[in-house]
C-alpha atoms as an extended CHARMM CRD file, in Angstrom:
* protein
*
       172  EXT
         1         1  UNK       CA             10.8350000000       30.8890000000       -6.4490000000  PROA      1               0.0000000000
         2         2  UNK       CA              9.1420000000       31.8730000000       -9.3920000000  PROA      2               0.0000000000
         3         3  UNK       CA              5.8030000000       30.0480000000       -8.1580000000  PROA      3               0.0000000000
         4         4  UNK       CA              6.3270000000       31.3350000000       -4.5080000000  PROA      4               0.0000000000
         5         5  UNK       CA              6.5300000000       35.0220000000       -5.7860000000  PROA      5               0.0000000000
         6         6  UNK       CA              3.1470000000       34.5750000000       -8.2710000000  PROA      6               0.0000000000
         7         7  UNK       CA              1.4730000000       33.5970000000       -4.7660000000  PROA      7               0.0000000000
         8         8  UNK       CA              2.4570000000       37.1790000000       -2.9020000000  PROA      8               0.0000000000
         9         9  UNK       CA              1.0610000000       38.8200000000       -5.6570000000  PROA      9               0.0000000000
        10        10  UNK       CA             -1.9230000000       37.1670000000       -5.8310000000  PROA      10              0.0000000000
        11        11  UNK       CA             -2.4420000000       36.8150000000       -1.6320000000  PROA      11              0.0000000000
        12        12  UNK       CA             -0.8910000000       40.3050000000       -0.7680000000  PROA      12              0.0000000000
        13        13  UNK       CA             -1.0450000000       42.4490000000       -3.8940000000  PROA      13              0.0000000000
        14        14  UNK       CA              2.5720000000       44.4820000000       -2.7110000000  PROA      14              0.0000000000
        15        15  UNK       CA              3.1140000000       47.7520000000       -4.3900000000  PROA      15              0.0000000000
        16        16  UNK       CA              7.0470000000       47.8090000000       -3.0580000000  PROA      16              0.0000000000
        17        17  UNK       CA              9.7470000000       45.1650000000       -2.8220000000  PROA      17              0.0000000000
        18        18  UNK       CA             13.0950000000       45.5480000000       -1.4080000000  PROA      18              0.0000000000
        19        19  UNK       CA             15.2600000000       42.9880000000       -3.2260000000  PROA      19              0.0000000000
        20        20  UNK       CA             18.5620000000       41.6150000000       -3.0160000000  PROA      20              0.0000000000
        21        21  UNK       CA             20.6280000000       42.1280000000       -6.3890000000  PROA      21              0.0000000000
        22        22  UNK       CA             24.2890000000       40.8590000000       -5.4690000000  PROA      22              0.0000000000
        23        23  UNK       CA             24.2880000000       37.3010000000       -6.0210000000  PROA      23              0.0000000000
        24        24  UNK       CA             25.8530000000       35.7190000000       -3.6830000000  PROA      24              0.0000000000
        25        25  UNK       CA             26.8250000000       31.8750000000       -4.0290000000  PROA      25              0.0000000000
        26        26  UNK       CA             27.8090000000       29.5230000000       -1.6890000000  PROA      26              0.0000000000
        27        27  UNK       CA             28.9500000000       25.9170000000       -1.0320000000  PROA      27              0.0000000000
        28        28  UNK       CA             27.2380000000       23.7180000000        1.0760000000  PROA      28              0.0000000000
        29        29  UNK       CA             30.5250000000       22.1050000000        2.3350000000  PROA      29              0.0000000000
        30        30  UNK       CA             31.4140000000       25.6290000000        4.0720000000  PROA      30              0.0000000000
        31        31  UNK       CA             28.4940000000       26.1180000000        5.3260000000  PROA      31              0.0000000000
        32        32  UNK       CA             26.9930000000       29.2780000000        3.4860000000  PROA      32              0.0000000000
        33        33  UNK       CA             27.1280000000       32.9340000000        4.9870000000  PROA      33              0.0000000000
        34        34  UNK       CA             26.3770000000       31.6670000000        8.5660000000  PROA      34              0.0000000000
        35        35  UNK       CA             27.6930000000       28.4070000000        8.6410000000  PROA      35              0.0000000000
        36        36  UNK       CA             24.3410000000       27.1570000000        9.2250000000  PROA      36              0.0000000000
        37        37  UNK       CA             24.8970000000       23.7270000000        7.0510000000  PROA      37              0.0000000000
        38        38  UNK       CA             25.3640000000       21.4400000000       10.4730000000  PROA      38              0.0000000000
        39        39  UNK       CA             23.2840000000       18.5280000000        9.5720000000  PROA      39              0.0000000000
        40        40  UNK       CA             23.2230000000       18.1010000000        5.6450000000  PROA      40              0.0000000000
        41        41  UNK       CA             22.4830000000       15.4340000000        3.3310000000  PROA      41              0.0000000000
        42        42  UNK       CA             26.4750000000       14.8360000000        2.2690000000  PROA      42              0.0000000000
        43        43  UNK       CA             25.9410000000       14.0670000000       -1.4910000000  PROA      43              0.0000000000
        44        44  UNK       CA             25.4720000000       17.9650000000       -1.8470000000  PROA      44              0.0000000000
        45        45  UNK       CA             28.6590000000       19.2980000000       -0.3320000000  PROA      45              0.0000000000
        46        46  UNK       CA             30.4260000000       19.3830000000       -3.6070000000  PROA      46              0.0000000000
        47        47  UNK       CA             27.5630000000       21.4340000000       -4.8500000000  PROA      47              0.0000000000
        48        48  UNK       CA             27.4900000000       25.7230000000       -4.6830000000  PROA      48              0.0000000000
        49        49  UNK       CA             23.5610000000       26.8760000000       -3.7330000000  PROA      49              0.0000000000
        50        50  UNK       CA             22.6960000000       30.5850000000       -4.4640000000  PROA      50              0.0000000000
        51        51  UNK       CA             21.7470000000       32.7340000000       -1.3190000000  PROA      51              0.0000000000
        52        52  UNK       CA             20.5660000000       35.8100000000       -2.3210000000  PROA      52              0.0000000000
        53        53  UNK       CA             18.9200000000       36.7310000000       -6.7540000000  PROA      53              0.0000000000
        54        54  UNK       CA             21.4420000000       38.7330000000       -8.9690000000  PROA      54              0.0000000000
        55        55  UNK       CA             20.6790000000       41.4020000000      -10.8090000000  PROA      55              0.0000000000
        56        56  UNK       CA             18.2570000000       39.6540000000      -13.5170000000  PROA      56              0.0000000000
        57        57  UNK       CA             16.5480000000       37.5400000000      -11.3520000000  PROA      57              0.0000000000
        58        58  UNK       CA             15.6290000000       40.3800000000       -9.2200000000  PROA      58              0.0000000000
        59        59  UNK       CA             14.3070000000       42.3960000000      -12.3580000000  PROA      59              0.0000000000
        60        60  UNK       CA             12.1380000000       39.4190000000      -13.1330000000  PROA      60              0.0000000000
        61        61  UNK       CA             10.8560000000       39.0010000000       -9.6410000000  PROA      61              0.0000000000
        62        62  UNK       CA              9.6550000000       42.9060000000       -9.3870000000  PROA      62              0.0000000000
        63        63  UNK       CA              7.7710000000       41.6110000000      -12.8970000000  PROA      63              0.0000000000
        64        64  UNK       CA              6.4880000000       38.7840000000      -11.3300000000  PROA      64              0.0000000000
        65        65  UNK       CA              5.5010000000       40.7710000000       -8.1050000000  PROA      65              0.0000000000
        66        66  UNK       CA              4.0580000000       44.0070000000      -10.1470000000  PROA      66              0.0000000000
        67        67  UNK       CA              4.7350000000       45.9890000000       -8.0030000000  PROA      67              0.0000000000
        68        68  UNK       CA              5.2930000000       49.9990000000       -8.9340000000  PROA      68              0.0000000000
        69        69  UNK       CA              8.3520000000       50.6200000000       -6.6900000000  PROA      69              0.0000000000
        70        70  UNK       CA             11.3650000000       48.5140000000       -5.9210000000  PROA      70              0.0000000000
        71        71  UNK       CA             14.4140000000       49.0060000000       -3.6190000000  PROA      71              0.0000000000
        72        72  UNK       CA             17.2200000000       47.0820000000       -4.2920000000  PROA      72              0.0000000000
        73        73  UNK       CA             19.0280000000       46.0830000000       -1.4970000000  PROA      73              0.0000000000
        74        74  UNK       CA             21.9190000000       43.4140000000       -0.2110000000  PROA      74              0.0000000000
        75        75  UNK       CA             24.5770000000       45.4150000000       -2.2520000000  PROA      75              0.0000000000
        76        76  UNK       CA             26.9990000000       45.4520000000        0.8020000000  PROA      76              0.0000000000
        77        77  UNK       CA             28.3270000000       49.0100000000       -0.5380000000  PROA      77              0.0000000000
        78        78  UNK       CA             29.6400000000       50.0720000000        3.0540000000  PROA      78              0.0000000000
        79        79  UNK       CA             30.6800000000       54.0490000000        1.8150000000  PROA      79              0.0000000000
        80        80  UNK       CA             28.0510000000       57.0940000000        2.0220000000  PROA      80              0.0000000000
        81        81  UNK       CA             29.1710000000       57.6740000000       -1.8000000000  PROA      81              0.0000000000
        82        82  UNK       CA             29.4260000000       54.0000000000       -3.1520000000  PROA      82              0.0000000000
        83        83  UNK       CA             27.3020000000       52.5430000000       -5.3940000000  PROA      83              0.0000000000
        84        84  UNK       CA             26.9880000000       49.2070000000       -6.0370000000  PROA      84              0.0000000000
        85        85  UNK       CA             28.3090000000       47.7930000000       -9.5140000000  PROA      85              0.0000000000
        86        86  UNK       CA             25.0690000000       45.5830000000       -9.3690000000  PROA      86              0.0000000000
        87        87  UNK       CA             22.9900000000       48.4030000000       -9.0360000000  PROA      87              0.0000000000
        88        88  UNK       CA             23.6420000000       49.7200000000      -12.9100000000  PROA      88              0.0000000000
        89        89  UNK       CA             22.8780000000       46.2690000000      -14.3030000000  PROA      89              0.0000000000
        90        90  UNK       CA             19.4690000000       45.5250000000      -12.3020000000  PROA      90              0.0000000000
        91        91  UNK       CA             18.6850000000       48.9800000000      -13.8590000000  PROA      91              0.0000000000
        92        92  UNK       CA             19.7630000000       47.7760000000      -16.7310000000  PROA      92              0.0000000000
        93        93  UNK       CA             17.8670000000       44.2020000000      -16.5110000000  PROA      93              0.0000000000
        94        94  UNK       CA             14.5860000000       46.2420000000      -16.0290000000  PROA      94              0.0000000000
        95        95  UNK       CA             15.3030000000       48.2700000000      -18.6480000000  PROA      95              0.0000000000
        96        96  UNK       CA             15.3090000000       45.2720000000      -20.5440000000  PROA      96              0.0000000000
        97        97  UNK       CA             11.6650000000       44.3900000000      -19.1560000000  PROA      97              0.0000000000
        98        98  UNK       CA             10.3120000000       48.1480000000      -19.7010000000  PROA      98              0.0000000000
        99        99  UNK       CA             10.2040000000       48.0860000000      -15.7400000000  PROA      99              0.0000000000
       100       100  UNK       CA             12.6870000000       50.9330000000      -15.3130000000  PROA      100             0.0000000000
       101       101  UNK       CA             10.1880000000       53.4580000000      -13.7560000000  PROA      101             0.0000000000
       102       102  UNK       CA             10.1310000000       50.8650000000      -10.5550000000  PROA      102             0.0000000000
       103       103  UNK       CA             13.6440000000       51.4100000000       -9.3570000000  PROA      103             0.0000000000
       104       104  UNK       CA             14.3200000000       53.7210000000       -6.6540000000  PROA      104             0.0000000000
       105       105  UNK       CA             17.8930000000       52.9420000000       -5.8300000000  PROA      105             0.0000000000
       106       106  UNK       CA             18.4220000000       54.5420000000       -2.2750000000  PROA      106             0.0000000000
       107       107  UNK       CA             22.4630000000       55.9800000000       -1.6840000000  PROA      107             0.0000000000
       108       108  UNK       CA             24.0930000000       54.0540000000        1.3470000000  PROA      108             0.0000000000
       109       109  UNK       CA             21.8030000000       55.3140000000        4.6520000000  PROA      109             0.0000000000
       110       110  UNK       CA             19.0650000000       56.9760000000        2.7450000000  PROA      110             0.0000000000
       111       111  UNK       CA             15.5960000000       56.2810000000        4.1250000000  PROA      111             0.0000000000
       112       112  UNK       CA             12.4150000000       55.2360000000        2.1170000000  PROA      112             0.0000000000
       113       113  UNK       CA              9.8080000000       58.2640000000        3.0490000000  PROA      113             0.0000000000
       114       114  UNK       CA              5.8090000000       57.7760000000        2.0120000000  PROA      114             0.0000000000
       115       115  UNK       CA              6.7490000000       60.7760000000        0.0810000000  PROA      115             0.0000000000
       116       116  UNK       CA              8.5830000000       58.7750000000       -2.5880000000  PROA      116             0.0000000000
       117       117  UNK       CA              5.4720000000       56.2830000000       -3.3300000000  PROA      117             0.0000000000
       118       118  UNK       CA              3.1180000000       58.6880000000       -4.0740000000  PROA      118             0.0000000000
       119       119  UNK       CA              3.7510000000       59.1950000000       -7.5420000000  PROA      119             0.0000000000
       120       120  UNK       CA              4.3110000000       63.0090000000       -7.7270000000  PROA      120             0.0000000000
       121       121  UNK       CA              6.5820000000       64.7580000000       -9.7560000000  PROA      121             0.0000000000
       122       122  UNK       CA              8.9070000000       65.5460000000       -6.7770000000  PROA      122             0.0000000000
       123       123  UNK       CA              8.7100000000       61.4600000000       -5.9810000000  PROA      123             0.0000000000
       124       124  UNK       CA              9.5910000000       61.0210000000       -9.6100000000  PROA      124             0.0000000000
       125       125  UNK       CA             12.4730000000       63.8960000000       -9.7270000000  PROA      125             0.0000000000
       126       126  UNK       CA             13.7500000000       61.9020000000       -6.5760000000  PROA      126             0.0000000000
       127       127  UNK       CA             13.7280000000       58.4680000000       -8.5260000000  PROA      127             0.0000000000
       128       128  UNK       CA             15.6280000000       60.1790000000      -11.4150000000  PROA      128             0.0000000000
       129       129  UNK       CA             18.0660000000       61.9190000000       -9.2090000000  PROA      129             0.0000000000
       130       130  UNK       CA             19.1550000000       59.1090000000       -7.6600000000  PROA      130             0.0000000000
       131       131  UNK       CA             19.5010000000       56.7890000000      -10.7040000000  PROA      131             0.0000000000
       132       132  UNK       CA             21.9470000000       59.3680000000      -11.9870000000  PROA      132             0.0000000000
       133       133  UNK       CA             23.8810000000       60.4780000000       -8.9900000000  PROA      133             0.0000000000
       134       134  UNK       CA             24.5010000000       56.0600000000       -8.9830000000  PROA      134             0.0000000000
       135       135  UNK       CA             25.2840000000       56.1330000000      -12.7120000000  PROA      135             0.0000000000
       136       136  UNK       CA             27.8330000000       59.2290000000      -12.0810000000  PROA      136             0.0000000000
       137       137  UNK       CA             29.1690000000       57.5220000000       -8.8940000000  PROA      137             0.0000000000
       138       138  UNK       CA             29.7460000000       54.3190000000      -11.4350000000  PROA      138             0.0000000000
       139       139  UNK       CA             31.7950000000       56.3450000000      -13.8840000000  PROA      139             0.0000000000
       140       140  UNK       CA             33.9870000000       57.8140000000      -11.3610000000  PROA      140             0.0000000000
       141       141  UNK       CA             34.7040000000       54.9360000000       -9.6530000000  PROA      141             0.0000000000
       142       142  UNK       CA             35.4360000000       52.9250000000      -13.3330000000  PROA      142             0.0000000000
       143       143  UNK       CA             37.6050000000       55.9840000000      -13.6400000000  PROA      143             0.0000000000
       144       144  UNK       CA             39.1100000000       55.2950000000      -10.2720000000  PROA      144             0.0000000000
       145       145  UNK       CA             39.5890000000       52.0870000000      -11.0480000000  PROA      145             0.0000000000
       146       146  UNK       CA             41.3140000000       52.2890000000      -14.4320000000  PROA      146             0.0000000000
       147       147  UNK       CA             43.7290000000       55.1790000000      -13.2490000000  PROA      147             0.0000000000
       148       148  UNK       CA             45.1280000000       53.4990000000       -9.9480000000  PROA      148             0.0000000000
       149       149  UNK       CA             47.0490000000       51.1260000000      -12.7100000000  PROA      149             0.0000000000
       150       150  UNK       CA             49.3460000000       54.6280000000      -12.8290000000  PROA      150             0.0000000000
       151       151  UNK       CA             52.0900000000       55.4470000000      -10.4970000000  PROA      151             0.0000000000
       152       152  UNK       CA             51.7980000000       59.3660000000      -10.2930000000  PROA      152             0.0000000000
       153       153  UNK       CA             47.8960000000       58.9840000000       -9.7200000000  PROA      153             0.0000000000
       154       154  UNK       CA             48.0310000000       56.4450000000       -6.4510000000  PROA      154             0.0000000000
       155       155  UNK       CA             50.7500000000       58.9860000000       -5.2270000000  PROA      155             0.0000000000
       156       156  UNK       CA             48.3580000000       62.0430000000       -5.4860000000  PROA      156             0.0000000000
       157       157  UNK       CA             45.4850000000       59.9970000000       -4.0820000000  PROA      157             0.0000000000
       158       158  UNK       CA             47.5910000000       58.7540000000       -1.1000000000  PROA      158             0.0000000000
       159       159  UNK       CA             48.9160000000       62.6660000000       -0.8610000000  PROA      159             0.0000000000
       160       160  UNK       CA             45.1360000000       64.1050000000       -0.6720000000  PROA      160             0.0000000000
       161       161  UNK       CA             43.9820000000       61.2740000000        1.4370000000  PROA      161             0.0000000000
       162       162  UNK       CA             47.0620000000       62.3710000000        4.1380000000  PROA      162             0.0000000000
       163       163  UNK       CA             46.1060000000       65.8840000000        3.5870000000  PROA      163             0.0000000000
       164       164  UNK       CA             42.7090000000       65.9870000000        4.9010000000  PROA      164             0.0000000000
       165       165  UNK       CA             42.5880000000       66.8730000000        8.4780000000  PROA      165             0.0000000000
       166       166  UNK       CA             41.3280000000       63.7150000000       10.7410000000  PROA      166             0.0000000000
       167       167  UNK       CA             39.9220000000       64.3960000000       14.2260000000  PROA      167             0.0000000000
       168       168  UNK       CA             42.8910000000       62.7620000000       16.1300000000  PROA      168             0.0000000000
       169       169  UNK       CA             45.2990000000       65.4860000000       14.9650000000  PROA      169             0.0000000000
       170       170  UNK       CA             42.5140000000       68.3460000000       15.6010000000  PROA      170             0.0000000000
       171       171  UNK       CA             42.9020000000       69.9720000000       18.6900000000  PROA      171             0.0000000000
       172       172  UNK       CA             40.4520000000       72.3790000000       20.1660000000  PROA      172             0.0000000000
C-alpha cells in the first residue's frame, strides 16, 4: 500500500484524504464484508485479510500522502453524538508523527465545507472544536461505560430514557 500511496502523492499531489481508521479484518473462508470471496484460491481460507487501515496505518498513510487535512472516516458510529473509540487513537497516532494539525474529525452527519481548508483561524477554531467535543464525547461515554456495571445507575438511565416524550405518544 505503502508504494501505491507514494504514487498519489507524486501523480496527484492531494491536499485532503478521507481515511478509514476502524480496522476491520476478515476471513477469506466467509467471504469478507460482502461475501464477495466466490472463486478463491482455497489454500487461503484459513487465513484473516484486513479490509479497511486502523488507526496507525491511517496516520502513516496521511504522512505518506502529505496532505494538510485528513478526514477520518469508516468509524461506523451510527449516533449524532457518538464518537468513535478509533477516532482518539488515530489522533493519537498522528500525534505521534507531529501530524496532529491534519485531523479534522467531522461529528456523525457533519459536512466538509471549502471553509474548513482554507487555513483561517475560524477553519482552525473548527478543527480544535471538534477534536475536543470527540475527546469529551470519549470521556462520557468511558464514564457510561464504567457506571452501567451499577444497578441504581442502569435503573435511572432506563427511567430518563422512558421519560422523554416520543412522537407516538404526542398527540396534537
Amino acid at each position: 500500500m505503502n508504494s501505491v500511496l507514494a504514487r498519489v502523492r507524486d501523480e496527484y499531489r492531494p491536499s485532503v484524504a478521507f481515511l478509514p481508521i476502524s480496522q476491520m479484518v476478515f476471513r477469506y473462508e466467509d467471504g469478507g464484508v460482502n461475501g464477495f470471496c466466490r472463486y478463491i484460491d482455497t489454500t487461503l481460507l484459513g487465513q484473516d485479510f484486513q479490509y479497511t487501515a486502523g488507526p496507525k496505518e491511517a496516520a502513516e498513510w496521511v504522512r505518506l500522502l502529505g496532505v494538510s487535512t485528513v478526514v477520518p472516516y469508516a468509524t461506523f458510529t451510527l449516533s449524532p453524538y457518538g464518537t468513535p473509540h478509533e477516532l482518539n487513537q488515530f489522533a493519537a497516532a498522528l500525534e505521534q508523527n507531529d501530524l496532529e494539525a491534519t485531523l479534522l474529525p467531522l461529528r456523525p452527519l457533519d459536512s466538509l465545507e471549502l471553509s474548513d481548508l482554507d487555513n483561517s483561524v475560524s477553519a482552525a477554531r473548527r478543527r480544535r472544536f471538534l477534536r475536543t467535543w470527540h475527546r469529551s464525547a470519549a470521556r462520557v461515554a468511558q464514564l457510561d461505560e464504567r457506571l452501567r456495571q451499577y444497578a441504581l445507575y442502569r435503573f435511572g438511565r432506563r427511567l430518563l430514557a422512558g421519560a422523554a416524550p416520543s412522537a407516538a405518544s404526542h398527540h396534537h
